[in-house]
PAFI-556731 format. One record per residue (C-alpha): residue number from 1; residue in one letter; x, z, y. Coordinates in steps of 0.001 Angstrom, whole numbers, plus 524288, in hexadecimal, padded with zeros to 5 digits. Layout:
<recs>
@num->NUM residuo->a x->X z->Z y->Y
...
</recs>
This chain:
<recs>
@num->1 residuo->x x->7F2E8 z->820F0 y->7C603
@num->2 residuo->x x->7F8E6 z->82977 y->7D173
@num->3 residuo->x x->80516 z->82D41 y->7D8D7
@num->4 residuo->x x->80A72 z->839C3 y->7DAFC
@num->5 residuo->x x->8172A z->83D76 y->7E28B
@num->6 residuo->x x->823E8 z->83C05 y->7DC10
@num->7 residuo->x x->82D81 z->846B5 y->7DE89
@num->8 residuo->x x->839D1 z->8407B y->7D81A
@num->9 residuo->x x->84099 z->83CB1 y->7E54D
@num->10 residuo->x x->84BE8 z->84280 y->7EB74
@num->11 residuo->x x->846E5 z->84C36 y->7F4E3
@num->12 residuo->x x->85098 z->84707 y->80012
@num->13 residuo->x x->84A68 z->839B8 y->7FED0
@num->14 residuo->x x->83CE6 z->83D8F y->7FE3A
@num->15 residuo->x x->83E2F z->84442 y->80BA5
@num->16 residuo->x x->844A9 z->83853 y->810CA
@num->17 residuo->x x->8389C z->82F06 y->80CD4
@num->18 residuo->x x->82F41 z->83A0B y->810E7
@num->19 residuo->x x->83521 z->83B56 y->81F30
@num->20 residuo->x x->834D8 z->82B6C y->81FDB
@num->21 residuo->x x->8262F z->82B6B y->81AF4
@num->22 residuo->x x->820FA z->8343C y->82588
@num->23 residuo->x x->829FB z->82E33 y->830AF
@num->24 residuo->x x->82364 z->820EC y->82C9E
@num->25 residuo->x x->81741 z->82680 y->82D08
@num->26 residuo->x x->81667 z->82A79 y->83A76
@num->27 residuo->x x->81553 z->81C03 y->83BAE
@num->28 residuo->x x->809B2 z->81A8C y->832FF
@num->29 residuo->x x->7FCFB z->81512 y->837DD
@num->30 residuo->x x->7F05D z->818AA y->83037
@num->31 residuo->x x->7E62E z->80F38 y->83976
@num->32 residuo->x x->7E5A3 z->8020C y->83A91
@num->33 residuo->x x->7EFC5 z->7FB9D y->841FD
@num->34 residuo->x x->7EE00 z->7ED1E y->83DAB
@num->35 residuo->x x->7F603 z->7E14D y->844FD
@num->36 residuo->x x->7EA24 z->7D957 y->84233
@num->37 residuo->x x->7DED1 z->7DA72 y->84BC9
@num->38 residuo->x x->7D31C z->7E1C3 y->84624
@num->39 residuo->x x->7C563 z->7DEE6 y->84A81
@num->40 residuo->x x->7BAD8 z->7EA59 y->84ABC
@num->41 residuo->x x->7B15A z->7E0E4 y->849A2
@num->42 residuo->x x->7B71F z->7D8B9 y->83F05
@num->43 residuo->x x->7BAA8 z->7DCA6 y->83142
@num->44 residuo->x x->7C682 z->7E5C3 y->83526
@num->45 residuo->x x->7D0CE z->7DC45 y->82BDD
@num->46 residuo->x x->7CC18 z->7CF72 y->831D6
@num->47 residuo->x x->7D9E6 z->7CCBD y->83815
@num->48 residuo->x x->7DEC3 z->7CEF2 y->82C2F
@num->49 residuo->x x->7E5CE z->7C3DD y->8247F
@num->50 residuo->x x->7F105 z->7C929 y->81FBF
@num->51 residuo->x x->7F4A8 z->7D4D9 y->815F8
@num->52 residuo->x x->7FF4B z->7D9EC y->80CDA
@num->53 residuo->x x->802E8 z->7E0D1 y->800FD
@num->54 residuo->x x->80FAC z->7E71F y->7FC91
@num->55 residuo->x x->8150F z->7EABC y->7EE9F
@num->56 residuo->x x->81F92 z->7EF32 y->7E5FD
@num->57 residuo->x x->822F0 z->7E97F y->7D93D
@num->58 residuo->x x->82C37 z->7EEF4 y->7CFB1
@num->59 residuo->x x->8345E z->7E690 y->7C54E
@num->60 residuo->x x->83411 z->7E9AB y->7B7AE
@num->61 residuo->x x->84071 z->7F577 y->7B41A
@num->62 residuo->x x->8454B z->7F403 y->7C0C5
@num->63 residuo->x x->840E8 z->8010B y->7C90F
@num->64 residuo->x x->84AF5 z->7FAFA y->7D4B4
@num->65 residuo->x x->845A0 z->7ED97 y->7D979
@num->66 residuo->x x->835E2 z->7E979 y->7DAFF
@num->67 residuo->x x->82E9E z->7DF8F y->7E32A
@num->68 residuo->x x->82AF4 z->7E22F y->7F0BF
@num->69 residuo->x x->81EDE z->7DA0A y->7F334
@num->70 residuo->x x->81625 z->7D5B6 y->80071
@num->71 residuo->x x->80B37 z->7CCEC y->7FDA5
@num->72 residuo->x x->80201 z->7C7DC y->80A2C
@num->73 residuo->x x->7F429 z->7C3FA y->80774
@num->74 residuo->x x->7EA76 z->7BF6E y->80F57
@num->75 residuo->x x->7DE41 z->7C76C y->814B8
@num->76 residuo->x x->7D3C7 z->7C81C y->81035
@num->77 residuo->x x->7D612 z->7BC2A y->8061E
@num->78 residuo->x x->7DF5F z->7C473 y->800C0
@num->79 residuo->x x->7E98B z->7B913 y->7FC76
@num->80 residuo->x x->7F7DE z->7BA6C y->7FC5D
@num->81 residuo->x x->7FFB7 z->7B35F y->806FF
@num->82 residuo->x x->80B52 z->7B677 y->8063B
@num->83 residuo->x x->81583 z->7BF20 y->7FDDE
@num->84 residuo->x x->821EA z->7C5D2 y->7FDD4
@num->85 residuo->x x->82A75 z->7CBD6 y->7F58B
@num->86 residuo->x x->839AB z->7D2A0 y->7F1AD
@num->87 residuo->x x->83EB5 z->7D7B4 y->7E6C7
@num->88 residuo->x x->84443 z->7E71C y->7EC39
@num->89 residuo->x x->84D77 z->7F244 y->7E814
@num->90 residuo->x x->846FF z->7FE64 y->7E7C8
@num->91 residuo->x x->84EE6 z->809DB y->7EBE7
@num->92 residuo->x x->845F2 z->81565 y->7EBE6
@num->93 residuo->x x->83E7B z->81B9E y->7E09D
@num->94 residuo->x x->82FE9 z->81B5A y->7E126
@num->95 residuo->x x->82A2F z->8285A y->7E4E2
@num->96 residuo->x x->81CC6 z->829A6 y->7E67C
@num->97 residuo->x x->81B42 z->82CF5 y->7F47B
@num->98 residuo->x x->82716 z->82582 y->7F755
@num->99 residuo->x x->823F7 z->8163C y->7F461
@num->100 residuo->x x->826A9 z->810CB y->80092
@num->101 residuo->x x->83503 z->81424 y->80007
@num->102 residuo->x x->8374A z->80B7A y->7F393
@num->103 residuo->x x->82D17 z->8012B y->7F927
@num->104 residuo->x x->82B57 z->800CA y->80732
@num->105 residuo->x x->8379E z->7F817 y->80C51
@num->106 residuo->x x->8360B z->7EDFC y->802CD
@num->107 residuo->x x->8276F z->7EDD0 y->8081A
@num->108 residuo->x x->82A18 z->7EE83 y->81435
@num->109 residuo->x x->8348C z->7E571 y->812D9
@num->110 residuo->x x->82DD5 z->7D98E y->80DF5
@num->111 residuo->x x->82271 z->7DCA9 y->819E1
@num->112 residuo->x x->82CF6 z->7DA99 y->8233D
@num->113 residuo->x x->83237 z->7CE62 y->81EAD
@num->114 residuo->x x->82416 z->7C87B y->81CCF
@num->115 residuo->x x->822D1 z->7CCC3 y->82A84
@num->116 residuo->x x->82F75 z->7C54A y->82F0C
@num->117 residuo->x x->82E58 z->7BA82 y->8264C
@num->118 residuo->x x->8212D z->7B633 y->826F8
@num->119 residuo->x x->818E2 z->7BF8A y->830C1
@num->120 residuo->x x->80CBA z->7B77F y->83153
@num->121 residuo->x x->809D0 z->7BB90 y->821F4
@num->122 residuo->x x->80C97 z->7CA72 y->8254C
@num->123 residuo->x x->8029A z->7D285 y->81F9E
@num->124 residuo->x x->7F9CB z->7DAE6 y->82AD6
@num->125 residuo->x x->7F6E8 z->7E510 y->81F79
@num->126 residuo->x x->7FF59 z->7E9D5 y->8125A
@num->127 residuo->x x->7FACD z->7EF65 y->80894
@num->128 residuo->x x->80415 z->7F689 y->7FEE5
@num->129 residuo->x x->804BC z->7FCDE y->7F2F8
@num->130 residuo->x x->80744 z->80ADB y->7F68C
@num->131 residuo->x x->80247 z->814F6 y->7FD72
@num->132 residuo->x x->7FE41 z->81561 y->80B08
@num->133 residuo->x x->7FACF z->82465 y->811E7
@num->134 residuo->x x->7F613 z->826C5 y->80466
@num->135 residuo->x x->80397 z->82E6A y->8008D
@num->136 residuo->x x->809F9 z->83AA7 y->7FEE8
@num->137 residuo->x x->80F79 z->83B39 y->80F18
@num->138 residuo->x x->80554 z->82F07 y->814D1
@num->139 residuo->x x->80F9A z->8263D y->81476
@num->140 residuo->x x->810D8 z->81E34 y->80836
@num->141 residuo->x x->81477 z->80EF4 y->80610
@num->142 residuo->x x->80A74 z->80915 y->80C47
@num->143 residuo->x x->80C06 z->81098 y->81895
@num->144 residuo->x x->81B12 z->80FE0 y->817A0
@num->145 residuo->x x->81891 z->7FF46 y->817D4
@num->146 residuo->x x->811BA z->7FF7F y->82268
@num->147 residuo->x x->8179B z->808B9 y->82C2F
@num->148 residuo->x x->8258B z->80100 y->827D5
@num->149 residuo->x x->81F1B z->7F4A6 y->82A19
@num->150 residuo->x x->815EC z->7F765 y->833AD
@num->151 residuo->x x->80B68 z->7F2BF y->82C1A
@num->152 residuo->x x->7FDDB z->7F5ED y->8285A
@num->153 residuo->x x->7FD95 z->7FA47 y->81950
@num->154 residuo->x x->7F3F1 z->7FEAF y->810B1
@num->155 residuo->x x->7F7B5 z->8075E y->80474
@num->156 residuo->x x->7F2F3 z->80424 y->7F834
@num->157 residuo->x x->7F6DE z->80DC2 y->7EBF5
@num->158 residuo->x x->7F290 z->80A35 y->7DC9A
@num->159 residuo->x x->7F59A z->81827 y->7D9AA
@num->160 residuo->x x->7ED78 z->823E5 y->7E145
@num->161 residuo->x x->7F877 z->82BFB y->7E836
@num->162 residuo->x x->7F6AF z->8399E y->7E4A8
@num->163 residuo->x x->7F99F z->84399 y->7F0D7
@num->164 residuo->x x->7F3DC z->84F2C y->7F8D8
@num->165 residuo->x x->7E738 z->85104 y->7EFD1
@num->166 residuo->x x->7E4B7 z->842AC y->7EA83
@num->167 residuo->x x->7E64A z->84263 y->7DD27
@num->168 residuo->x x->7E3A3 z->83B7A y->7D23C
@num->169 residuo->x x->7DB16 z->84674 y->7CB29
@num->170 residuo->x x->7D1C2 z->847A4 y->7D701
@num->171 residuo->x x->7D0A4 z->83924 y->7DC7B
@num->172 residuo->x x->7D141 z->830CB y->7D128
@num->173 residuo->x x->7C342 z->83383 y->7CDD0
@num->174 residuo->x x->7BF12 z->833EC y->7D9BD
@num->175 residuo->x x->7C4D0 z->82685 y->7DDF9
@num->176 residuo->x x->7BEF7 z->82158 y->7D137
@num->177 residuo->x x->7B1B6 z->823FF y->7D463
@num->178 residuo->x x->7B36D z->81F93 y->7E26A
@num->179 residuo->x x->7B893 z->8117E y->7DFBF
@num->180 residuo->x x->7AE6B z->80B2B y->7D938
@num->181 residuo->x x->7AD75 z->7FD82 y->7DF3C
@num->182 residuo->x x->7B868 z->7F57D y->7E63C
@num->183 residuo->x x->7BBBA z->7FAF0 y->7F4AB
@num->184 residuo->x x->7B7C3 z->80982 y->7F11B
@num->185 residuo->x x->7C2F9 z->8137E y->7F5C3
@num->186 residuo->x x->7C396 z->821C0 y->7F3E8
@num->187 residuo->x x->7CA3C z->82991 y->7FF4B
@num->188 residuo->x x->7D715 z->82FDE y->7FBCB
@num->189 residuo->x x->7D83F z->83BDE y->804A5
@num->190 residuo->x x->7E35B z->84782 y->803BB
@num->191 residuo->x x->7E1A2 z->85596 y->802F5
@num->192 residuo->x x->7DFDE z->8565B y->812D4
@num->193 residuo->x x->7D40F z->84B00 y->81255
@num->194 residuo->x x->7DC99 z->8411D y->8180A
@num->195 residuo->x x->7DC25 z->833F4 y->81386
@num->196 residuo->x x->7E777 z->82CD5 y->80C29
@num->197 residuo->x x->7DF35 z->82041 y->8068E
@num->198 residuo->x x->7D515 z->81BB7 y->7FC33
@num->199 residuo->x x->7D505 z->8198B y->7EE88
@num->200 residuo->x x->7CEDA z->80A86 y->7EF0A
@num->201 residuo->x x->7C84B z->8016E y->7E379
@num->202 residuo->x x->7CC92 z->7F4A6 y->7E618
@num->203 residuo->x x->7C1CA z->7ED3D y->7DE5B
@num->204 residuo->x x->7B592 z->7EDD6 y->7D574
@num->205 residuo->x x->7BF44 z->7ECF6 y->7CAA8
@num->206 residuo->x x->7CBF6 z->7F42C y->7CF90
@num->207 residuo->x x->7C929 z->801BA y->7C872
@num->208 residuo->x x->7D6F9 z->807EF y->7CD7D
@num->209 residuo->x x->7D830 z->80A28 y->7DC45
@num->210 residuo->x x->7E1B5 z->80965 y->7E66F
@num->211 residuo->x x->7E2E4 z->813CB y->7F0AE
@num->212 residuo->x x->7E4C6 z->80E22 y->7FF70
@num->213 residuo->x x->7EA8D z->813EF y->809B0
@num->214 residuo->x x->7EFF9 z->811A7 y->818B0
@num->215 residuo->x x->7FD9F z->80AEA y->81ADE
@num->216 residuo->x x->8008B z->80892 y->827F1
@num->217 residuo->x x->7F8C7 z->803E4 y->833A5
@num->218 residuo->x x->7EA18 z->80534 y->82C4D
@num->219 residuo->x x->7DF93 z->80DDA y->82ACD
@num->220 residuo->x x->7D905 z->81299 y->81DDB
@num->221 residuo->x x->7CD98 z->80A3D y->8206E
@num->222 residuo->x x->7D38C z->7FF1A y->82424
@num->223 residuo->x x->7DD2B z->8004A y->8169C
@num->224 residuo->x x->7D1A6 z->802F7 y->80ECA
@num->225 residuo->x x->7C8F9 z->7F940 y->8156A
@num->226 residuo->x x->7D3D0 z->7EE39 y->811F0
@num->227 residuo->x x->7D891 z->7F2AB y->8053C
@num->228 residuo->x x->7CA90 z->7F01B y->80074
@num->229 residuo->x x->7CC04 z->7E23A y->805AC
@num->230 residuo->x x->7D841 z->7DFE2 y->7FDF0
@num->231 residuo->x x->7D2FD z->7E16F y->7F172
@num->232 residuo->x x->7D28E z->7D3FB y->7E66C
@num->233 residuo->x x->7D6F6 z->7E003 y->7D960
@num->234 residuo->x x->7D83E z->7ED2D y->7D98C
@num->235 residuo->x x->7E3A5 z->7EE0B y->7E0FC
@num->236 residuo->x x->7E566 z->7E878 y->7F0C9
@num->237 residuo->x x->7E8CF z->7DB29 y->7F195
@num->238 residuo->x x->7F4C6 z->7DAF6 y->7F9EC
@num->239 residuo->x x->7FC2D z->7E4EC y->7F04D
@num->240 residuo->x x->7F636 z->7DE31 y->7E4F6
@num->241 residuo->x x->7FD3C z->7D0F0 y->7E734
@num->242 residuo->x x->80868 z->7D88A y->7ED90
@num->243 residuo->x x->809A7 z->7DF2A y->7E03D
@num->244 residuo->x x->80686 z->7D19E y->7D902
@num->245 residuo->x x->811F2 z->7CA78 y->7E0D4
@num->246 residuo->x x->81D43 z->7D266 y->7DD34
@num->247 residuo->x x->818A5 z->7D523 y->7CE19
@num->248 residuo->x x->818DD z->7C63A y->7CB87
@num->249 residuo->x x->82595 z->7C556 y->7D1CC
@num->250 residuo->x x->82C39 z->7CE77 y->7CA1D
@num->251 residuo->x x->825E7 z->7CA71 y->7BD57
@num->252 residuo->x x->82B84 z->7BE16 y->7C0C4
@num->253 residuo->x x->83A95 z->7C381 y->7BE66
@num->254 residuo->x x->837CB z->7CBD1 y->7B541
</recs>
């Protein structure tokens, strides 16, 4: 599947959001800048213990309220450790290019209070389920999470974001023939040659990818490099059990 831009917005509004997105951005951070120590000589996450995921569910016929959730697991075990949730009113349509403004206070939101409430079980790292740099202006959820909450993100798509010569018609074989055994990536580059992320197999029997890209406060090796560490099914673990979390709480009332 893909995503393409989705005109049906007021125009006033769209400018709004797109003057927001590049203020923010001036704030974004594309190289590591970790609060844990990292040792060249070590393995470069060994003062890592902690990591997140975020995610959105949606109730059944109701395109107003969904489930913001946070899950922290434990690195590299990978167990969960602790989890938050809140049911949330969504105000703003979803507009591809335009996620974080129907999902990025709730996120940010529960981050915050985890931080308040319990800071020793604060993730170091989030993943998310969006876009990072990968996006139509280099500024999509994942980026918009971190610069909010000063956080180091990692993007993580399920659909490839089609923009500035990626497409589906030319990269869909190509990334098919690349990913062959878990850990494989396939570079996603624009029109100019500039790097936006990878198309990534998660494991030996994950046949869709997931295309990573930079947050906040990370480089493209060091996302790739841990994505591929995150990996128990096809898709990351953090968003995985993130995702998990709020679907068998809303099954639960409906």
């Amino acid at each position: 599947l893909v995503m393409t831009l989705n005109d049906n917005v007021d125009d006033k509004v769209k400018e709004k959001w797109i003057n927001e997105q590049n203020e923010l951005k001036k704030k974004l951070i594309t190289t590591d800048k970790f609060d844990f120590q990292v040792d060249d000589n070590e393995s470069k996450w060994k003062n890592l213990s902690l990591i997140g995921g975020v995610d959105l569910s949606f109730y059944k016929n109701d395109e107003e309220h969904a489930l913001a959730s946070l899950v922290v697991l434990s690195y590299p075990d990978l167990d969960v450790v602790h989890t938050k949730m809140k049911k949330v009113k969504l105000i703003e349509p979803y507009i591809c290019g335009f996620l974080a403004f129907r999902e990025v206070a709730h996120h940010v939101e529960l981050i915050h209070e985890l931080k308040k409430e319990n800071p020793k079980l604060m993730p170091q790292i989030i993943f998310v389920d969006g876009s990072g740099i990968h996006h139509h202006r280099g500024f999509g959820l994942a980026s918009h999470i971190g610069v909010l909450a000063d956080i180091p993100t990692i993007g993580i798509a399920k659909k490839l974001l089609c923009l500035d010569g990626i497409t589906l018609e030319t990269h869909k074989p190509l990334i098919e023939k690349a990913l062959i055994n878990a850990g494989d990536t396939f570079p996603l580059k624009n029109n100019s040659g500039k790097l936006l992320g990878c198309a990534m197999r998660g494991t030996s029997k994950s046949k869709l990818p997931v295309f990573v890209s930079i947050g906040h406060r990370i480089s493209y090796d060091s996302a790739v490099d841990l994505t591929k560490n995150v990996f128990k099914h096809k898709i990351p673990e953090p968003i995985r059990q993130a995702d998990l979390l709020s679907r068998d709480e809303i099954r639960k009332v409906e």
